[in-house]
MIMARLUM-756606 format. One line per 8 residues: for each residue x negated, y negated, z negated of C-alpha. Coordinates in Angstrom, 3 decimals, always signed. Each point is the difference from the previous one (the first is absolute). Example, Ala and Ser with C-alpha at 12.3 -4.5 7.8 and 13.67 -1.06 7.14 Angstrom:
BEGIN
-12.300/+4.500/-7.800  -1.370/-3.440/+0.660
end
This chain:
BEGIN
+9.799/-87.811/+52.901  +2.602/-0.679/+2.935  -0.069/-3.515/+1.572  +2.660/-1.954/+1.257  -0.854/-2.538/+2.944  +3.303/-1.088/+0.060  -0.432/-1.221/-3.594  -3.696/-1.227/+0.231
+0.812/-2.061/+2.971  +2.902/-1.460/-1.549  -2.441/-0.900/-2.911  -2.403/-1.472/+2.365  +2.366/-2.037/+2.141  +1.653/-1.237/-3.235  -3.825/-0.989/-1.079  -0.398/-1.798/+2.827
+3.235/-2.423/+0.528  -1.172/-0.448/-3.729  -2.776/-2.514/+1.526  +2.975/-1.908/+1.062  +1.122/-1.036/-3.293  +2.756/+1.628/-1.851  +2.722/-2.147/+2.198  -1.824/+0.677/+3.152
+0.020/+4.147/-0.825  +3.892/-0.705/-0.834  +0.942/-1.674/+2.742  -1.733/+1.901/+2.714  +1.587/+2.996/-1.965  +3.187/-1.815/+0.724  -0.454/-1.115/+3.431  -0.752/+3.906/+0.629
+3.277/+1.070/-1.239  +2.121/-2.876/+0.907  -0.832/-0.543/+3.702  -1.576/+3.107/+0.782  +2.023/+2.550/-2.079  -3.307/+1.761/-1.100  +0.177/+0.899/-4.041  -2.997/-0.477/-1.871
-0.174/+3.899/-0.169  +0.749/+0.489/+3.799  -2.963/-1.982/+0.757  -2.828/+2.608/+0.061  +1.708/+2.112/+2.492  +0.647/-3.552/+2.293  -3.741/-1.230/-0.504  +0.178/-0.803/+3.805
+2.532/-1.619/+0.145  -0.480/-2.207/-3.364  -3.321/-0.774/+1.772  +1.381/-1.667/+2.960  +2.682/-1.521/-2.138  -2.573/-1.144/-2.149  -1.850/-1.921/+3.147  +2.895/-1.365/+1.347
+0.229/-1.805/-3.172  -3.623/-0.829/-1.377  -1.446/-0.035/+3.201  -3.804/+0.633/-0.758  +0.309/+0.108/-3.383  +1.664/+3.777/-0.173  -3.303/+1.423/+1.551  -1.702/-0.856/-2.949
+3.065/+1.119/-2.452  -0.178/+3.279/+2.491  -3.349/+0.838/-0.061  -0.019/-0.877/-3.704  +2.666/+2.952/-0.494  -1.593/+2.701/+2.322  -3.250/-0.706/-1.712  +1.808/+0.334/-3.270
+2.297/+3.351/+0.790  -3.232/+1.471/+1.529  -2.162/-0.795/-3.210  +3.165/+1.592/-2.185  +0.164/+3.095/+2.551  -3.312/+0.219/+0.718  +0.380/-0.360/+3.472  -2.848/-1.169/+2.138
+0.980/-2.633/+1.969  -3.018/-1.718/+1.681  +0.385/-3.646/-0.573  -0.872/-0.229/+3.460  +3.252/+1.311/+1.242  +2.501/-2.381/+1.726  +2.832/-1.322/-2.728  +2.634/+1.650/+3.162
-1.781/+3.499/-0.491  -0.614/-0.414/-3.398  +4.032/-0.703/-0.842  +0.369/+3.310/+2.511  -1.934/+1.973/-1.795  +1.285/-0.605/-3.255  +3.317/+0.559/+1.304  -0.981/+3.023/+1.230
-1.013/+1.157/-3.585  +3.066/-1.523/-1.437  +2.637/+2.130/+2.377  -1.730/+3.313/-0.475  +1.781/+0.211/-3.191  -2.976/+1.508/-1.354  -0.952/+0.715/-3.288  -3.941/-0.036/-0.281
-1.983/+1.603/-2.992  -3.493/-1.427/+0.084  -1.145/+2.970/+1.363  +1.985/-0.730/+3.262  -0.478/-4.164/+0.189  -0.182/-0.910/+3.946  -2.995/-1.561/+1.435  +0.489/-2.205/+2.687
-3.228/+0.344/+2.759  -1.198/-3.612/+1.661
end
């Protein structure tokens, strides 16, 4: 079975802004595309850059909404991200994984060493 990381982080980011209420999720969706330019579709590829965008705007509050979506694309990929790992590295890494382009098959799944 191929997996798309594209797609599962989508999913998990989606998940996530979905703690903020469905008007919250909407209108950081909107923020995104209005003042940014950054689709709801180009944002796995610009995970970096949403991430600073995102604390320039919520302040501390995106470090939990960021390490909520790493910890929730690595659960879906089965990545292993140590929980210990800096939110900074953690967004890296995920980026990383996300401009590969890769397809994984569970046989291939990255592990991520601490």
């Amino acid at each position: 079975m191929l997996v798309d990381p594209a797609r599962l982080f989508s999913d998990a980011f989606d998940e996530t802004l979905s703690l903020l209420g469905d008007v919250g999720r909407k209108g950081l969706y909107c923020y995104l595309e209005r003042r940014y330019g950054i689709r709801r579709e180009d944002i796995p590829m610009k995970f970096t850059d949403v991430s600073w965008i995102l604390r320039g705007t919520l302040g501390v509050v995106a470090d939990v909404l960021l390490r909520n979506i790493v910890e929730r694309f690595s659960t879906k990929l089965k990545l292993e991200i140590p929980r210990s790992t800096e939110i900074d590295q953690a967004v890296e890494i995920v980026q990383e994984v996300l401009l590969r382009r890769v397809e994984f098959t569970s046989a291939t799944l990255p592990t991520v060493p601490d």
